[in-house]
PDB file of N, CA, C and O in Angstrom:
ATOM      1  N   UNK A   1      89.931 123.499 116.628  1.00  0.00           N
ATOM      2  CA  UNK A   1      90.024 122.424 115.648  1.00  0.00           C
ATOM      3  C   UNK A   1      90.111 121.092 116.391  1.00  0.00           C
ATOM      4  O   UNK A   1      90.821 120.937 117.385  1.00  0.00           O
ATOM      5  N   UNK A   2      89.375 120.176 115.870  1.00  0.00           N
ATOM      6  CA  UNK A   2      89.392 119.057 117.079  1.00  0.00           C
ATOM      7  C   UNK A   2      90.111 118.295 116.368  1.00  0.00           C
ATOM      8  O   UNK A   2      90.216 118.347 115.143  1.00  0.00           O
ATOM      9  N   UNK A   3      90.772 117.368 117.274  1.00  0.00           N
ATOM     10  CA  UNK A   3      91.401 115.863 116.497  1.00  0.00           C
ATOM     11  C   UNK A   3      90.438 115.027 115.452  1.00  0.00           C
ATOM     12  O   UNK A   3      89.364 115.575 115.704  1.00  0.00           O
ATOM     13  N   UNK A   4      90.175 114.153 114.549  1.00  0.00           N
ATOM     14  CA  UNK A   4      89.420 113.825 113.854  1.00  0.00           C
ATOM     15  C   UNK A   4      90.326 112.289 112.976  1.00  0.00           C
ATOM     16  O   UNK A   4      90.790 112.177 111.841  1.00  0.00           O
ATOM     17  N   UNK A   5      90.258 111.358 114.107  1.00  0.00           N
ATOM     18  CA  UNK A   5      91.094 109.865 113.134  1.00  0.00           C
ATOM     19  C   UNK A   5      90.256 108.639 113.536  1.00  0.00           C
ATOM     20  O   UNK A   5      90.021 108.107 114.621  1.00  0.00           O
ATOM     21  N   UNK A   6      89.884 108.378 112.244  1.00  0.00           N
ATOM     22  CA  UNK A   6      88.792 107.616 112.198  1.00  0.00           C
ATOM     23  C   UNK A   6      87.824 107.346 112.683  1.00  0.00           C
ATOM     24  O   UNK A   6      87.417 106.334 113.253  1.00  0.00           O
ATOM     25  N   UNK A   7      87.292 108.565 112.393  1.00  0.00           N
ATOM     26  CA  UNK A   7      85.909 109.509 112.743  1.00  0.00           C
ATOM     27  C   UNK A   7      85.611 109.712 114.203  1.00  0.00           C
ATOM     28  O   UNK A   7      84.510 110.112 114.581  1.00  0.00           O
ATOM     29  N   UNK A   8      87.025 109.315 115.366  1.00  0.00           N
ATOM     30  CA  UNK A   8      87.004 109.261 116.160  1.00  0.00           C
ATOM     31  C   UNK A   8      87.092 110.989 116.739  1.00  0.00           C
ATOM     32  O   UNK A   8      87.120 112.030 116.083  1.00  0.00           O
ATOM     33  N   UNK A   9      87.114 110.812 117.885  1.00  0.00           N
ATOM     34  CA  UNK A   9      87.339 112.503 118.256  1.00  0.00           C
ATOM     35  C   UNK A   9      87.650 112.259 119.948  1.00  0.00           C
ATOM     36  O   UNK A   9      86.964 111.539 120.673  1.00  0.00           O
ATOM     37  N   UNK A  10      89.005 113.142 120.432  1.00  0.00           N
ATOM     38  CA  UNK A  10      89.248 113.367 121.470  1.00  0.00           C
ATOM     39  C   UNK A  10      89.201 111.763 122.874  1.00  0.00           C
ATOM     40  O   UNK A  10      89.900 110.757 122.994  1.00  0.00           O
ATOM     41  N   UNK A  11      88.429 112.118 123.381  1.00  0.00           N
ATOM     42  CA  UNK A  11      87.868 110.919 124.415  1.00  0.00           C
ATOM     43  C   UNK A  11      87.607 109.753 123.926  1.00  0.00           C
ATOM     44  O   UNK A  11      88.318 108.838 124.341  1.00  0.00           O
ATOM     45  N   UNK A  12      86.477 109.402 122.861  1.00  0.00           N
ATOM     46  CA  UNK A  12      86.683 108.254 122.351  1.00  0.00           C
ATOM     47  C   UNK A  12      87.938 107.614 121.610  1.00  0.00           C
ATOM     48  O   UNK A  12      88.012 106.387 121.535  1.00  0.00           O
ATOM     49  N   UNK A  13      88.887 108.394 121.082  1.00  0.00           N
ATOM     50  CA  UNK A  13      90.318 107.806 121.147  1.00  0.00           C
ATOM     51  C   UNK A  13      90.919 107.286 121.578  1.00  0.00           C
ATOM     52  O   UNK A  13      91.744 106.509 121.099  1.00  0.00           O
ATOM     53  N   UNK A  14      90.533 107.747 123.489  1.00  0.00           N
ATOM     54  CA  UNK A  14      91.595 107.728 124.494  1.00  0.00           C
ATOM     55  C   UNK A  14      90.777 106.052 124.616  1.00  0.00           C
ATOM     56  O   UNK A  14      91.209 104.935 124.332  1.00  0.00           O
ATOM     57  N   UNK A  15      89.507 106.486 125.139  1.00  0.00           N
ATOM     58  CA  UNK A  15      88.908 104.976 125.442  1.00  0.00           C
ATOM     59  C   UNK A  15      89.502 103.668 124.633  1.00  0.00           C
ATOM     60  O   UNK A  15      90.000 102.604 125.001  1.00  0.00           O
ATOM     61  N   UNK A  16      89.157 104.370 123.125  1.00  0.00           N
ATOM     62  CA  UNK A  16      89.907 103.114 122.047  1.00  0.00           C
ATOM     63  C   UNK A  16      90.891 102.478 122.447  1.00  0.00           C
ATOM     64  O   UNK A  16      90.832 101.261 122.624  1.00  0.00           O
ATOM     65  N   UNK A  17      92.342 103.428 122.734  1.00  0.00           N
ATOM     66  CA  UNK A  17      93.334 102.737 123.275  1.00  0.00           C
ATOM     67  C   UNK A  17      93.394 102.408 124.083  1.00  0.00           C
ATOM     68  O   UNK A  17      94.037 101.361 124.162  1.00  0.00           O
ATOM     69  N   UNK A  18      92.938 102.844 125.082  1.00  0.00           N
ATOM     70  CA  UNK A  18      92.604 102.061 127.182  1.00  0.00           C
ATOM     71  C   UNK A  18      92.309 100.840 126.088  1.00  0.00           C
ATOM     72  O   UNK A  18      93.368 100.410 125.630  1.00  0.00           O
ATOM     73  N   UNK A  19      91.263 100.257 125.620  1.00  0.00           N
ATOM     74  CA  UNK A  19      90.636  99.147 125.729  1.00  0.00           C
ATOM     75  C   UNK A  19      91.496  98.270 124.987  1.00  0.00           C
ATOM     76  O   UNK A  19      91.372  97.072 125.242  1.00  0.00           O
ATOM     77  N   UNK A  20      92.428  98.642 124.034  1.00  0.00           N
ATOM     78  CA  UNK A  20      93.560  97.811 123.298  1.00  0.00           C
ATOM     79  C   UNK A  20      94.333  97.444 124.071  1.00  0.00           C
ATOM     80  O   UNK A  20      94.540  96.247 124.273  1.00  0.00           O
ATOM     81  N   UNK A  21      95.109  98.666 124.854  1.00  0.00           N
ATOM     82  CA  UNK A  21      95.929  98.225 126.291  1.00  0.00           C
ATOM     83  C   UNK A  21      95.309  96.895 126.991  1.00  0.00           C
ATOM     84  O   UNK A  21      95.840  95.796 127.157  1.00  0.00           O
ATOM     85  N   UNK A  22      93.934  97.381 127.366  1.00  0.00           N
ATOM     86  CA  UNK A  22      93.853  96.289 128.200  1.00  0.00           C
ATOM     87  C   UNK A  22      93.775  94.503 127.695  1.00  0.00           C
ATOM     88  O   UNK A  22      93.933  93.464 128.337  1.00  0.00           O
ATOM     89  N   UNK A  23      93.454  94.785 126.244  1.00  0.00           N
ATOM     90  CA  UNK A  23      92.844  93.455 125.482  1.00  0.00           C
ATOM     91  C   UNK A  23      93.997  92.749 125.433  1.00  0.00           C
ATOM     92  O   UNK A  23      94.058  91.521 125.498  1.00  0.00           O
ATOM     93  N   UNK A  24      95.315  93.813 125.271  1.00  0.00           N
ATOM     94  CA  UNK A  24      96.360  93.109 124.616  1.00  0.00           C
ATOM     95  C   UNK A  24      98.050  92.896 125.824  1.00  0.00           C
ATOM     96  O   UNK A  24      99.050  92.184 125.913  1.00  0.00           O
ATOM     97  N   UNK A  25      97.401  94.040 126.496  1.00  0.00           N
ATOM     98  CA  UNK A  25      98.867  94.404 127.758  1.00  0.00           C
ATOM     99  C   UNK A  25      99.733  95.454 126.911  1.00  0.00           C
ATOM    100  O   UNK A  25      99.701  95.564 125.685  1.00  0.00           O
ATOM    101  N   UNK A  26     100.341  96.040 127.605  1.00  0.00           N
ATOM    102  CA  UNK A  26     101.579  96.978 127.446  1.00  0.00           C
ATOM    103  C   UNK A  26     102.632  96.622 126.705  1.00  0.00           C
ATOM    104  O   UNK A  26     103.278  97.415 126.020  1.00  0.00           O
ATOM    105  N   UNK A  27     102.920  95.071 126.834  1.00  0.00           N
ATOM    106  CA  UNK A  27     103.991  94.388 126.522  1.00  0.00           C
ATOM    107  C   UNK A  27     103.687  93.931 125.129  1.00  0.00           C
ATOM    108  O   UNK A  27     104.543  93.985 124.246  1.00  0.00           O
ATOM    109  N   UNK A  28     102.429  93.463 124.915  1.00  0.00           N
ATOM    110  CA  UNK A  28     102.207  92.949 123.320  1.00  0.00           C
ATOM    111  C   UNK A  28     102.182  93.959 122.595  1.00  0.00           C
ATOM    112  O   UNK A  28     102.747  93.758 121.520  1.00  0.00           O
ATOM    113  N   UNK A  29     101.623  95.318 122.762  1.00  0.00           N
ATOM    114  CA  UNK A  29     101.594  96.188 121.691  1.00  0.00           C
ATOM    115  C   UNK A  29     102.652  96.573 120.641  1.00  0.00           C
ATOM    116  O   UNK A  29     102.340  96.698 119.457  1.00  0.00           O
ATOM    117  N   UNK A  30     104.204  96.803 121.196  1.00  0.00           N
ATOM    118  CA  UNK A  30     105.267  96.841 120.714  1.00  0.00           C
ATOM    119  C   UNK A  30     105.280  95.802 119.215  1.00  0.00           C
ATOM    120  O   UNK A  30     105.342  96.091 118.020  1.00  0.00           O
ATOM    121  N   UNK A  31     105.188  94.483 119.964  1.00  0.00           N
ATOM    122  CA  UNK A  31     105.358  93.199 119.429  1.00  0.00           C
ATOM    123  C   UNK A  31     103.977  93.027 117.621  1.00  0.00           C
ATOM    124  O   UNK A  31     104.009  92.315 116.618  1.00  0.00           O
ATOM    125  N   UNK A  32     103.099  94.021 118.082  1.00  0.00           N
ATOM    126  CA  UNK A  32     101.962  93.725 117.514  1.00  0.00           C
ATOM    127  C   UNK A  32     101.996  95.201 116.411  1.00  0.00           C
ATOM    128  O   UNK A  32     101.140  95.292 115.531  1.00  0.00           O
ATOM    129  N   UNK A  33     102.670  95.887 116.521  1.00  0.00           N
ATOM    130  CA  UNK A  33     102.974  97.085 116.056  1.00  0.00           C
ATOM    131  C   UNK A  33     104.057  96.899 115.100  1.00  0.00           C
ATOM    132  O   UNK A  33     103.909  97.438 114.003  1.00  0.00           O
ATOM    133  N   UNK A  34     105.126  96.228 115.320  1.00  0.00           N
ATOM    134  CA  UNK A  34     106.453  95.593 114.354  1.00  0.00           C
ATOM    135  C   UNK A  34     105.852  94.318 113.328  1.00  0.00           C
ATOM    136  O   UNK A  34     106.301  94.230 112.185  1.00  0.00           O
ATOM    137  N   UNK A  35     104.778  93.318 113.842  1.00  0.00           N
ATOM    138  CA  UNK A  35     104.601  92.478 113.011  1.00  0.00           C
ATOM    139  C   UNK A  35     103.697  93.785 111.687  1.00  0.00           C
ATOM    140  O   UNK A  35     103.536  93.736 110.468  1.00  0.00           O
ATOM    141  N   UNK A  36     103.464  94.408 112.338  1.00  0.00           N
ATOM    142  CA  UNK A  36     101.903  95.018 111.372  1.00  0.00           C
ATOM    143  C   UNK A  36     102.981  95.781 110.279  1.00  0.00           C
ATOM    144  O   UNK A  36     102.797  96.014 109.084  1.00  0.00           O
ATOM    145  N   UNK A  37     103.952  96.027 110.973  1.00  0.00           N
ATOM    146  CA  UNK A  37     104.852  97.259 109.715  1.00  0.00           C
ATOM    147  C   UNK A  37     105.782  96.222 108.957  1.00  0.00           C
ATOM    148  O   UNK A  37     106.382  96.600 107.951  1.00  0.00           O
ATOM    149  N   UNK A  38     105.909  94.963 109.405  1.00  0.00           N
ATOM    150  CA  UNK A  38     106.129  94.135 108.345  1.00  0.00           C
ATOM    151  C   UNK A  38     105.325  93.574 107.449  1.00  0.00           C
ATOM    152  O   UNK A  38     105.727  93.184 106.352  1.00  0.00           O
ATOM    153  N   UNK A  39     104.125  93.492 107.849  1.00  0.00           N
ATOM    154  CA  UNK A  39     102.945  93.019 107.013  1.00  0.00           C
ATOM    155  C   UNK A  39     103.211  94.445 105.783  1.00  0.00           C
ATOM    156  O   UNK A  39     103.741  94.212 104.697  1.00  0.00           O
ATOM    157  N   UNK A  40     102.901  95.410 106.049  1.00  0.00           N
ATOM    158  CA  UNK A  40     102.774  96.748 105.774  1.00  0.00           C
ATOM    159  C   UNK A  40     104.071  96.248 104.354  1.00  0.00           C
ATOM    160  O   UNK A  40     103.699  95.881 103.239  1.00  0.00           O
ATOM    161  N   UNK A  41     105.409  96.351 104.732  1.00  0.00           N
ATOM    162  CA  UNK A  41     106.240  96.290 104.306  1.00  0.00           C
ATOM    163  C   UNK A  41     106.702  95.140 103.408  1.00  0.00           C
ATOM    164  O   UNK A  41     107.730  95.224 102.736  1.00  0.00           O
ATOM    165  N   UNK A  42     105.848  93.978 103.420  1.00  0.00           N
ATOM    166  CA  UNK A  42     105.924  92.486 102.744  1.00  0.00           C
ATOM    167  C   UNK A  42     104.754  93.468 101.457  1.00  0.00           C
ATOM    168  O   UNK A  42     105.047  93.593 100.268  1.00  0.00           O
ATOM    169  N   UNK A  43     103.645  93.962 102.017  1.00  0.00           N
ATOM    170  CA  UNK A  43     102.224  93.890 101.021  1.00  0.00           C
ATOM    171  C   UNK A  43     102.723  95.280  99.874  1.00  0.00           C
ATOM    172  O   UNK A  43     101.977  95.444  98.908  1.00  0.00           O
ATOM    173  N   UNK A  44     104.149  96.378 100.030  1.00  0.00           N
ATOM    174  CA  UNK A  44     104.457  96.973  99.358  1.00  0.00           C
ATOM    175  C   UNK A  44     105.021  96.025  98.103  1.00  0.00           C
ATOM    176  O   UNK A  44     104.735  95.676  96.958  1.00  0.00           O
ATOM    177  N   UNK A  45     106.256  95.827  99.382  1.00  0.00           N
ATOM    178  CA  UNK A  45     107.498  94.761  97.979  1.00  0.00           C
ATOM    179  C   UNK A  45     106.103  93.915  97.237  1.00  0.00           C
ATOM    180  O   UNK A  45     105.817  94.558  96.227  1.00  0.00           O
ATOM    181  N   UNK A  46     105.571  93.239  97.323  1.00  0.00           N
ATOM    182  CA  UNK A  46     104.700  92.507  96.288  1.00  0.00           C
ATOM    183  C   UNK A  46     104.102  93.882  95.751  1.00  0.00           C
ATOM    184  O   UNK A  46     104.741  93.961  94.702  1.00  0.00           O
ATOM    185  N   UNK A  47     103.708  94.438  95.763  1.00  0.00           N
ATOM    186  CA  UNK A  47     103.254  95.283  94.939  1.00  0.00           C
ATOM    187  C   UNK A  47     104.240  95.274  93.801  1.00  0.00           C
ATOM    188  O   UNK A  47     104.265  94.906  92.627  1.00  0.00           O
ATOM    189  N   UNK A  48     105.244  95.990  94.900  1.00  0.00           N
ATOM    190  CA  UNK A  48     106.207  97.049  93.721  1.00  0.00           C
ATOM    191  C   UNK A  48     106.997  95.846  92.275  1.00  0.00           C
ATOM    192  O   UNK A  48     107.303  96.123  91.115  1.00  0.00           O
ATOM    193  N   UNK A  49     107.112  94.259  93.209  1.00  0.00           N
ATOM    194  CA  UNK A  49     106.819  93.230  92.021  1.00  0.00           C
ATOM    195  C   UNK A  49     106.385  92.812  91.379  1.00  0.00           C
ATOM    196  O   UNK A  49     106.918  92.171  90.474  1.00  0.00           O
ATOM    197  N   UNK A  50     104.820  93.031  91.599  1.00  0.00           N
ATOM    198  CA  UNK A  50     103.801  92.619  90.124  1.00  0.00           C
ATOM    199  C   UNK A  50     103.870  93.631  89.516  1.00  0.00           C
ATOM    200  O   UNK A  50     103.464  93.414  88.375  1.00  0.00           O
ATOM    201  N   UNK A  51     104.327  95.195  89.715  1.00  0.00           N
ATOM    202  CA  UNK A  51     104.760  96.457  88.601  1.00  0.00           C
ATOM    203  C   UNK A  51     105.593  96.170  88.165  1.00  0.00           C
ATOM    204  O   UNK A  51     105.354  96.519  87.009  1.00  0.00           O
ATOM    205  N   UNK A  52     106.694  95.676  88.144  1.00  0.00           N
ATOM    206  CA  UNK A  52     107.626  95.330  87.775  1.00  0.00           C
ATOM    207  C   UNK A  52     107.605  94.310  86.807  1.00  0.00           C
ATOM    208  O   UNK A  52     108.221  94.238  85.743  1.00  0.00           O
ATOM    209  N   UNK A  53     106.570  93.302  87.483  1.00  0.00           N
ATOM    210  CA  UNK A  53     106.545  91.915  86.290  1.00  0.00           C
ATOM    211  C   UNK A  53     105.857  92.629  85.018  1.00  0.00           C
ATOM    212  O   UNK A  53     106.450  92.364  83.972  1.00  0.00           O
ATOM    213  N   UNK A  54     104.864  93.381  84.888  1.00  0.00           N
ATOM    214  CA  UNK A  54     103.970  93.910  84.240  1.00  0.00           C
ATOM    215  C   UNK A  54     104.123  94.641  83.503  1.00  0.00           C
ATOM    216  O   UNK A  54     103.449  94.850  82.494  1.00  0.00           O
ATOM    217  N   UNK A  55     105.781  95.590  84.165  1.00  0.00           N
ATOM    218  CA  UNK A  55     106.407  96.423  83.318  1.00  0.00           C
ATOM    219  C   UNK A  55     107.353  95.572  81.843  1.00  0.00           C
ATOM    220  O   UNK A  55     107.434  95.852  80.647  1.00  0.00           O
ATOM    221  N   UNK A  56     107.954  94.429  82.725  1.00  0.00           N
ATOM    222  CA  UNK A  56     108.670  93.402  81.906  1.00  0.00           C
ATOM    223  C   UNK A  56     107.772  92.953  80.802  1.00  0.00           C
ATOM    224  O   UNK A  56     108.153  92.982  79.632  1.00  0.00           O
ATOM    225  N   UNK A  57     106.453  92.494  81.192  1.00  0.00           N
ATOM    226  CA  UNK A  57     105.632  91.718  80.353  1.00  0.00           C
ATOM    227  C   UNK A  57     105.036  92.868  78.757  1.00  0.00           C
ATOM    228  O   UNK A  57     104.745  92.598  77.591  1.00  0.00           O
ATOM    229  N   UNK A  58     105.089  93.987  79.462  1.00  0.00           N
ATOM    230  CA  UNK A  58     104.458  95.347  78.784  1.00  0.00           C
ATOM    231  C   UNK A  58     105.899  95.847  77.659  1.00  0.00           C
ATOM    232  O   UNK A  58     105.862  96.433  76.576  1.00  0.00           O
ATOM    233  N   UNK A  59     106.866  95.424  78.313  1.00  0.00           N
ATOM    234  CA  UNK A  59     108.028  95.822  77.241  1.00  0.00           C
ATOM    235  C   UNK A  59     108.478  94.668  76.327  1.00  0.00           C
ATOM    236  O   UNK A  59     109.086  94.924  75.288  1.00  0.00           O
ATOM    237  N   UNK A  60     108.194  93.396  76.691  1.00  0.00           N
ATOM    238  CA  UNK A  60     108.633  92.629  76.018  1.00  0.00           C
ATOM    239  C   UNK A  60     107.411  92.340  74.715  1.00  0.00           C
ATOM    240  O   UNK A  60     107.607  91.895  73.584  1.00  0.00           O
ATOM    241  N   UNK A  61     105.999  92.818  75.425  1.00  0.00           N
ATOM    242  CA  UNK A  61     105.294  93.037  74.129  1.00  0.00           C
ATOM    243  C   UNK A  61     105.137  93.953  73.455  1.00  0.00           C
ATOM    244  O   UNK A  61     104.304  94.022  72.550  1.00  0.00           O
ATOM    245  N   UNK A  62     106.047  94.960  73.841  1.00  0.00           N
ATOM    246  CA  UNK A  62     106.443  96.522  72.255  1.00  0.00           C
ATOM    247  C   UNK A  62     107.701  96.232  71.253  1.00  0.00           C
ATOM    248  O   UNK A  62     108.080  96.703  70.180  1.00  0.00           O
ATOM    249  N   UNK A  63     108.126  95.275  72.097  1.00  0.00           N
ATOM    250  CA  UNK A  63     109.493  95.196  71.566  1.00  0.00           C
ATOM    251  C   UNK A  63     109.119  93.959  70.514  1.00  0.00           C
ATOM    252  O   UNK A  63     109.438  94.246  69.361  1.00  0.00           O
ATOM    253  N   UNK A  64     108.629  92.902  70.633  1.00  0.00           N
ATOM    254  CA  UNK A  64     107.707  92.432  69.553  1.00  0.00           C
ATOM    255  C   UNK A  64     106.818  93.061  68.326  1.00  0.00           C
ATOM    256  O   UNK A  64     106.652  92.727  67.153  1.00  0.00           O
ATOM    257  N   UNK A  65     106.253  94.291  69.271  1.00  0.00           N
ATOM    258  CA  UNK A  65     105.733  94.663  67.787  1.00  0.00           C
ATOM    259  C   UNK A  65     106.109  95.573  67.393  1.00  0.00           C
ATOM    260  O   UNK A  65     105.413  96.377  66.773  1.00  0.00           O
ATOM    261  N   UNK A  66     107.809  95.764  67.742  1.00  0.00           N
ATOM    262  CA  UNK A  66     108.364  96.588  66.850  1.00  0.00           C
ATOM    263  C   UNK A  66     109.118  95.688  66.063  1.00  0.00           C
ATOM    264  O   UNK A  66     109.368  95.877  64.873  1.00  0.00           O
ATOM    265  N   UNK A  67     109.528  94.583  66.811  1.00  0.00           N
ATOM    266  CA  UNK A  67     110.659  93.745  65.339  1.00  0.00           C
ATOM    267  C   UNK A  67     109.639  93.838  64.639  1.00  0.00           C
ATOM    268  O   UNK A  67     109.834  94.534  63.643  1.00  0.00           O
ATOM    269  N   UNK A  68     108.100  93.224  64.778  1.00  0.00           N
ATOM    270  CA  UNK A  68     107.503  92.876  63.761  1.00  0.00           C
ATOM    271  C   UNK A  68     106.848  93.837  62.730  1.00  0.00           C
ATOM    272  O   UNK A  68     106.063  93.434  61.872  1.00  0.00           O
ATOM    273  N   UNK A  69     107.186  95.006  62.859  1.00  0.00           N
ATOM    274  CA  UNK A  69     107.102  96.355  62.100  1.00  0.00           C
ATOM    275  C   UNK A  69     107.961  96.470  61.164  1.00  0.00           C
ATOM    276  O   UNK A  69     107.500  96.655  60.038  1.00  0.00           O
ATOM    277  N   UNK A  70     109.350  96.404  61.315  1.00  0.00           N
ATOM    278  CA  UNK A  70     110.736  96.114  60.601  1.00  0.00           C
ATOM    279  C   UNK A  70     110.855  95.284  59.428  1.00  0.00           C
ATOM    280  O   UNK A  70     111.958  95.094  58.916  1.00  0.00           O
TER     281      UNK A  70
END
């Protein structure tokens, strides 16, 4: 069964990362790896807040047309 991440396979993997190493150094990757899982982690919370607004906006218009049923 071979490795298979992003459509990559085995050797060309390895190359991939040699060539990041080298683009970026040893030392930035860390640095470049924490900003990305905050990006990651900023682009959830907005998510999980426009569900939220949407949920608000979605209840406050049932709840309207239920007074207005009454």
């Amino acid at each position: 069964m071979e490795l298979l991440f992003l459509g990559l396979r085995g050797w060309q993997l390895i190359i991939v990362v040699l060539a990041i190493v080298l683009l970026f150094g040893a030392n930035k990757i860390p640095d470049l790896m924490r900003n990305l899982g905050r990006g990651v982690h900023s682009f959830r919370q907005g998510v999980e807040d426009a569900k939220a607004e949407i949920n608000k906006e979605v209840k406050k218009a049932t709840d309207i047309d239920t007074d207005a049923k009454q």
